[in-house]
C-alpha positions as CSV (number, residue, x, y, z in Angstrom):
1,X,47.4,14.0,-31.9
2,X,47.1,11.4,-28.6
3,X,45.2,13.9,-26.9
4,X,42.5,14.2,-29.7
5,X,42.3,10.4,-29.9
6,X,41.6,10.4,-26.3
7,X,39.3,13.1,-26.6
8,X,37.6,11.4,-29.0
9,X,37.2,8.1,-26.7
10,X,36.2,9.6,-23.6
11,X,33.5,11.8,-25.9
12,X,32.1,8.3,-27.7
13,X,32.2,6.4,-24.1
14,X,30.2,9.5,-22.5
15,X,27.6,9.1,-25.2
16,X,27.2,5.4,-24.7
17,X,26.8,6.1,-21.4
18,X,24.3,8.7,-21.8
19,X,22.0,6.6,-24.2
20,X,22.2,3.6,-21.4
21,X,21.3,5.7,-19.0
22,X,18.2,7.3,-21.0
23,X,17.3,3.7,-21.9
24,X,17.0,2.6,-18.2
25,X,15.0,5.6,-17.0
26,X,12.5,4.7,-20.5
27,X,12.2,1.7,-19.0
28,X,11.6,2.6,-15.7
29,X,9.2,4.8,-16.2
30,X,7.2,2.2,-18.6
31,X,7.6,-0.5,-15.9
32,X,4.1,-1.1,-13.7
33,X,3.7,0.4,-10.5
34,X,2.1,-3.1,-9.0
35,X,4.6,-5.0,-6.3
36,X,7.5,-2.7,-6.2
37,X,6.3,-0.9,-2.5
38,X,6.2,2.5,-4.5
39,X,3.2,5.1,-3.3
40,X,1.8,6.6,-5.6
41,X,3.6,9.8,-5.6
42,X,6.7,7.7,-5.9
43,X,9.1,7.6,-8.3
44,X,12.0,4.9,-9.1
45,X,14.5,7.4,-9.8
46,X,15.2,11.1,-9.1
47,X,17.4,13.8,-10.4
48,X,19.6,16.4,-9.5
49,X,22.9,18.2,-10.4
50,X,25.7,18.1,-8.5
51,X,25.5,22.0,-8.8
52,X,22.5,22.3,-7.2
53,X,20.2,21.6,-4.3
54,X,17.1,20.6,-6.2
55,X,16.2,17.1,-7.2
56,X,13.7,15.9,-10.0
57,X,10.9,13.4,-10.8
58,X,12.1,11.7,-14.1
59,X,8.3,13.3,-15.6
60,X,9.4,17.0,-14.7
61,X,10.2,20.1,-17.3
62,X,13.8,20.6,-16.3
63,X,14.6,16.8,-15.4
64,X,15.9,16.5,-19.3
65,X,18.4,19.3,-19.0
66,X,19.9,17.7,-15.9
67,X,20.0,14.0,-18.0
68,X,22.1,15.4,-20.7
69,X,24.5,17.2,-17.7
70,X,27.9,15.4,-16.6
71,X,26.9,16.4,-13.4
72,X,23.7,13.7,-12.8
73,X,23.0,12.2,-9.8
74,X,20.1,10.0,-9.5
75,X,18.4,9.0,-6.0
76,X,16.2,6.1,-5.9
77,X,13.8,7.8,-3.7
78,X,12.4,11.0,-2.2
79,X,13.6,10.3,1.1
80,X,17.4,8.9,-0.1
81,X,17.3,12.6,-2.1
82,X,16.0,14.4,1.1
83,X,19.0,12.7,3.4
84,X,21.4,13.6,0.8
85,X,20.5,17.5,1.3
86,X,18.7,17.7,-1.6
87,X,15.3,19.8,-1.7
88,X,12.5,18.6,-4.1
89,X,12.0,21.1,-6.9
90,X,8.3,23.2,-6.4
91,X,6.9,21.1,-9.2
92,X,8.2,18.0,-7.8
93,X,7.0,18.2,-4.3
94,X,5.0,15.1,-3.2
C-alpha cells in the first residue's frame, strides 16, 4: 500500500510540474519580442529529449510530444542547444 501512496505523489507532483512548465512557456511565447536582445529567428526556450539529438522551437509540430516527455530539456537559445550537441530539427533551422 506505501508504494501506491508514493506512486500516487510522485504522479500528482509530476503533473504540477508539467502544467507550471506549460504555463511558463504560454507565457513566454505571449511576451513581446522588444528589449530582450532576441533576433528575430530567436526563441526564449528550446526543446529536446534527452533521447535524442534534435532540439525544438516551442512553435514546432513535434515540440508538444517532447513537453508532455519526462525526458525535457529546455535550452534558452539556439547556440546554448548547439554547444550542448544538439542539432536543430529541419523545421526548426534558423
Amino acid at each position: 500500500m506505501d508504494r501506491i501512496e508514493q506512486l500516487e505523489t510522485e504522479y500528482r507532483q509530476l503533473r504540477e510540474d508539467y502544467e507550471s512548465l506549460r504555463a511558463r512557456i504560454a507565457g513566454l511565447e505571449n511576451d513581446s519580442v522588444d528589449g530582450n536582445g532576441l533576433g528575430s529567428d530567436e526563441e526564449r526556450i528550446y526543446v529536446a529529449s534527452s533521447k535524442k539529438n534534435r532540439f525544438h522551437r516551442t512553435s514546432c509540430e513535434f515540440a508538444p510530444c517532447i513537453m508532455n516527455s519526462p525526458n525535457l530539456i529546455e535550452f534558452g537559445s539556439h547556440r546554448e542547444a548547439r554547444e550542448a550537441g544538439y542539432k536543430p530539427c529541419g523545421q526548426c533551422k534558423p
